[in-house]
N, C-alpha and C positions, 0 to 999 in steps of 0.2 A: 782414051784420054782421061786420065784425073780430074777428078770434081771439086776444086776448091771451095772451103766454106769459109762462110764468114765467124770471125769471133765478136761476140759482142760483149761489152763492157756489164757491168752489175748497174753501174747507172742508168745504162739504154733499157737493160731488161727490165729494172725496178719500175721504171717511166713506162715504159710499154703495160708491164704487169696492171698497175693502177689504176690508166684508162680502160683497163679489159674489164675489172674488177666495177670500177664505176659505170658501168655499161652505157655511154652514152651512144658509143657507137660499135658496131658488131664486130665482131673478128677478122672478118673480112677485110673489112674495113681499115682495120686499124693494121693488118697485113701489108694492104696493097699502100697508105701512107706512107710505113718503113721500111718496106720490101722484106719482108719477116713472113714465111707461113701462117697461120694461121694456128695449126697442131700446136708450131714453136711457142706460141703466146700465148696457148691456151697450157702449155705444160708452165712458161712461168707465171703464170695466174694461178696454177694449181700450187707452185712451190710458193708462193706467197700467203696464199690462204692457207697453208699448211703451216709454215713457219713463224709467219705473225704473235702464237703467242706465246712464243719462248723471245721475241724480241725487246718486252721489255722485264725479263727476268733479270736477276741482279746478277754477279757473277757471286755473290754472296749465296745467293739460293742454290745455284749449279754448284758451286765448292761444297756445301753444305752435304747435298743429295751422293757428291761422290763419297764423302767422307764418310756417311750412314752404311754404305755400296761395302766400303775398303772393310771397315768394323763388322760388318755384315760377317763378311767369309773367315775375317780373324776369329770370330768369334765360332763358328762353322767349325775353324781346324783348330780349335782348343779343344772344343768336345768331342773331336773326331779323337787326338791322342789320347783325353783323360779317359772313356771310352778303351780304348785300346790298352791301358795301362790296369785299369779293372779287371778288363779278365785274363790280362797276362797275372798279376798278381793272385787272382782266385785261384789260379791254378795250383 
């Protein structure tokens, strides 16, 4: 027989995450109130703690950081042709 799982919302998770986070009560614990594993809670405590401090980056700073990224490798494959154009001409 198939095992149905449950999906939970980013609200339930975010809420659960928090009180994990704030330890006032154990994993366990906090399992057996929302019928949640215990592993489960403890992976989104872990994706919280992890993600937290890109939450309040700007999307100015993210745009920014791709656009250094893009210019990065433009600039990569300019010198890769001027390079290549060198020593076809030397020859």
């Amino acid at each position: 027989m198939a095992r149905i799982y449950k999906k939970h919302g980013g609200k339930f998770k975010a809420k659960i995450a928090l009180e994990a986070v704030q330890g006032k009560v154990t994993l366990g614990e906090l399992g057996q109130r929302y019928s949640v594993a215990p592993t489960q809670i403890s992976t989104w405590k872990k994706q919280l703690e992890d993600g937290s401090p890109t939450l309040f980056e700007s999307k100015q700073e993210k745009n920014h950081q791709e656009e250094v990224d893009r210019l990065h490798r433009v600039i990569g494959q300019i010198t890769a042709e001027r390079d290549f154009l060198v020593r076809a001409l030397s020859r």
